[in-house]
C-alpha positions as CSV (number, residue, x, y, z in Angstrom):
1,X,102.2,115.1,120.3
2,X,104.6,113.3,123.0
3,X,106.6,110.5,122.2
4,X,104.6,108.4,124.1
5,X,101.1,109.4,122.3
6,X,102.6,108.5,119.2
7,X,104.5,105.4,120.5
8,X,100.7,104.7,121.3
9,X,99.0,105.3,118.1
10,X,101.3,103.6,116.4
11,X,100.3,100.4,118.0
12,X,96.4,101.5,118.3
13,X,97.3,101.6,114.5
14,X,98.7,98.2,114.0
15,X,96.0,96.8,115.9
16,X,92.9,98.7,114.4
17,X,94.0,98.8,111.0
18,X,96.1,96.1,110.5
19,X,96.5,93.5,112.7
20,X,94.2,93.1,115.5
21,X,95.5,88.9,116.1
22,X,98.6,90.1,117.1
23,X,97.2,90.4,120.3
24,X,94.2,88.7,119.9
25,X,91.7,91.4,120.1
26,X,88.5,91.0,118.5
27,X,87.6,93.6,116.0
28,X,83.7,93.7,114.6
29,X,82.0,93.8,111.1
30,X,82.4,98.2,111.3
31,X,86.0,97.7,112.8
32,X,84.8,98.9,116.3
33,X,86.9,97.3,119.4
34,X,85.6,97.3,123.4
35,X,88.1,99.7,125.1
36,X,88.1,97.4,128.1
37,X,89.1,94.5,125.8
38,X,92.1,96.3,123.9
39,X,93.2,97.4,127.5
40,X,93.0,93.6,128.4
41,X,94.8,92.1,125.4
42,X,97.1,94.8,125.0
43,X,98.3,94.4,128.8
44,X,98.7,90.5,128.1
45,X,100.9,91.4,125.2
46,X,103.5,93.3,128.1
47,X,101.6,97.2,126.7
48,X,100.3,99.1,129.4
49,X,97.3,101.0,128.3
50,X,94.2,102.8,130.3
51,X,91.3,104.8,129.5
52,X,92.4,107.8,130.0
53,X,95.3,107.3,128.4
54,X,93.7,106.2,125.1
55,X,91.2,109.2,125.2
56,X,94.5,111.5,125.3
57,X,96.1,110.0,122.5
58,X,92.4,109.6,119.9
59,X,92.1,113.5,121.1
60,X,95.2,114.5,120.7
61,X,96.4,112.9,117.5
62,X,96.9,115.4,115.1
63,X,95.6,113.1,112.0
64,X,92.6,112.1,113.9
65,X,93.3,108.7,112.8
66,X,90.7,107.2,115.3
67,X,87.0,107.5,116.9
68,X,85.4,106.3,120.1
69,X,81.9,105.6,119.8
70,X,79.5,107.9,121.5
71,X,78.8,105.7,124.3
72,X,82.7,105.8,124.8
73,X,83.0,102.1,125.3
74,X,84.5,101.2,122.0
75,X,87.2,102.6,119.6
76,X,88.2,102.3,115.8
77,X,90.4,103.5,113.5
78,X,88.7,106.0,110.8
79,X,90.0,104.9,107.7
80,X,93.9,103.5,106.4
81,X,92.7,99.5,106.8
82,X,94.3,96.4,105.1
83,X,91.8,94.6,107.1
84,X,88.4,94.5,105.4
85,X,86.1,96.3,107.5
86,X,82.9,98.1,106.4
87,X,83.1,101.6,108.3
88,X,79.2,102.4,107.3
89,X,80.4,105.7,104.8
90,X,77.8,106.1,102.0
91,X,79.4,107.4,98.7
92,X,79.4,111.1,98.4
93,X,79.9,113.3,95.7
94,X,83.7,114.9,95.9
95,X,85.1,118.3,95.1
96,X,86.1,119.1,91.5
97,X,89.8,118.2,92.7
98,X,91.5,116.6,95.9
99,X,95.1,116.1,96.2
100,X,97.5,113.0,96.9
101,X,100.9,113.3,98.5
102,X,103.6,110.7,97.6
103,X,107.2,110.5,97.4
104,X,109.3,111.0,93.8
105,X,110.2,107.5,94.0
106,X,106.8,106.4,93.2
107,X,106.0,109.1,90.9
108,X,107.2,107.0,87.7
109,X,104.6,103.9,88.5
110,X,101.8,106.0,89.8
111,X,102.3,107.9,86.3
112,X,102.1,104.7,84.3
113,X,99.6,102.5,86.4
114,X,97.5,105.5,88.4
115,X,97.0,105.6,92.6
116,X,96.1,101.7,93.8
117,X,95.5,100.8,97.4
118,X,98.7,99.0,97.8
119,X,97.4,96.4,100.2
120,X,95.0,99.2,102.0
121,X,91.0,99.3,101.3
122,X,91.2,102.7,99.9
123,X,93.4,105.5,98.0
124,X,93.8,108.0,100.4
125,X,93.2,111.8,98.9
126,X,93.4,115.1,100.5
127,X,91.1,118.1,100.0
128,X,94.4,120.6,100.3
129,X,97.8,120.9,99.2
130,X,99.3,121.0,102.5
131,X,98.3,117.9,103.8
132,X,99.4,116.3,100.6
133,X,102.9,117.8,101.0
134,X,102.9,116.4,105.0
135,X,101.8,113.0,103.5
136,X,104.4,113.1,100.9
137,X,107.1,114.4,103.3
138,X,106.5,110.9,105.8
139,X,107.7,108.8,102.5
140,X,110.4,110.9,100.8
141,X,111.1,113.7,99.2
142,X,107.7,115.0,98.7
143,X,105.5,115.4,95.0
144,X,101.8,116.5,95.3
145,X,99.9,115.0,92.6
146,X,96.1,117.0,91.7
147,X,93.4,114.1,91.4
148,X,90.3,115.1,88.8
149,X,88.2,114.2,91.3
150,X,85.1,115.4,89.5
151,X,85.6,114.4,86.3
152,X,86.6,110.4,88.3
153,X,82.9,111.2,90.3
154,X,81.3,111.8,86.7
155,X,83.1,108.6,85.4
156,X,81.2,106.7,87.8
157,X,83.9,106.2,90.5
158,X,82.7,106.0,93.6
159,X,84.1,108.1,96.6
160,X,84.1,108.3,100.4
161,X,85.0,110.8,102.9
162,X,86.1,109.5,106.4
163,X,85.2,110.8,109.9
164,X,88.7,113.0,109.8
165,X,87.9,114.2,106.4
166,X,90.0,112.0,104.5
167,X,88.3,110.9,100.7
168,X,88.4,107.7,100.2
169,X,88.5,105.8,96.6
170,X,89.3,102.6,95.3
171,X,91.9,103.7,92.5
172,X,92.9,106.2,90.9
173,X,93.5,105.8,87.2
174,X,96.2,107.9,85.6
175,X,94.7,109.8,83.3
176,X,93.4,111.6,85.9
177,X,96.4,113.2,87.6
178,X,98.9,116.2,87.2
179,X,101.8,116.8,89.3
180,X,101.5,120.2,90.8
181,X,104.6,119.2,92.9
């Protein structure tokens, strides 16, 4: 990805997951945006965005971190919100295990207290060990902990699975991980 595209999702970031008032745009219920008005609110705030340009950086983003709706006039981000936004996923059953990447800093508290949102909607779990070893990598020095998905979905926890294939779940007790490192 060029620096610019990620310059660019970084902010399309702050804005659709986090902080949309910083320049004043106007997310709805489902965490949808009008293009034309993030073009218009982003510009007032001295960032110079286009269509085209935002298409590039939603296809090209390796995380596919964000959507535009069908009718191409609106964009969101898929999942990763401190906002609270309903993004419309109905629970779905998960595989028998999914996978969570984190630095070894956190690895004591996660071991004692489980995976929490940390100011996010959701825990964010993986379906493969590599993408939990990127994840990690982006904090620290990387640990991969294996989530007992299954046995969490036969608990009665209740998980979702995003547009990019990220699972989604509230928490994450302890007694259902095991670093696999």
């Amino acid at each position: 990805m060029k620096k610019e595209h990620i310059k660019i999702s970084k902010f399309l970031s702050l804005v659709l997951r986090h902080k949309p008032d910083v320049i004043g745009l106007k997310l709805d219920e489902n965490g949808w945006a009008l293009i034309d008005e993030l073009i218009c609110c982003a510009a007032a705030g001295g960032r110079s965005l286009d269509r085209e340009l935002i298409k590039e950086v939603v296809a090209t983003n390796d995380k596919k971190r964000f959507s535009i709706s069908p009718d191409g006039k609106m964009i969101r981000a898929n999942q990763g919100h401190s906002i609270n936004v309903d993004l419309g996923l109905s629970p779905i059953m998960p595989p028998t295990t999914l996978y969570h990447g984190t630095a070894t800093r956190f690895l004591e508290s996660i071991l004692q207290k489980g995976l929490r949102s940390s100011g996010r909607n959701h825990v964010h779990l993986s379906s493969d060990h590599e993408t939990a070893v990127n994840v990690g990598q982006r904090h620290g020095k990387p640990v991969v902990l294996k989530v007992e998905s299954g046995a969490m979905d036969s608990d009665g926890h209740v998980f979702y699975r995003s547009e990019n294939g990220v699972w989604l779940t509230k928490l994450v007790p302890a007694k259902y991980l095991q670093v696999i490192r």
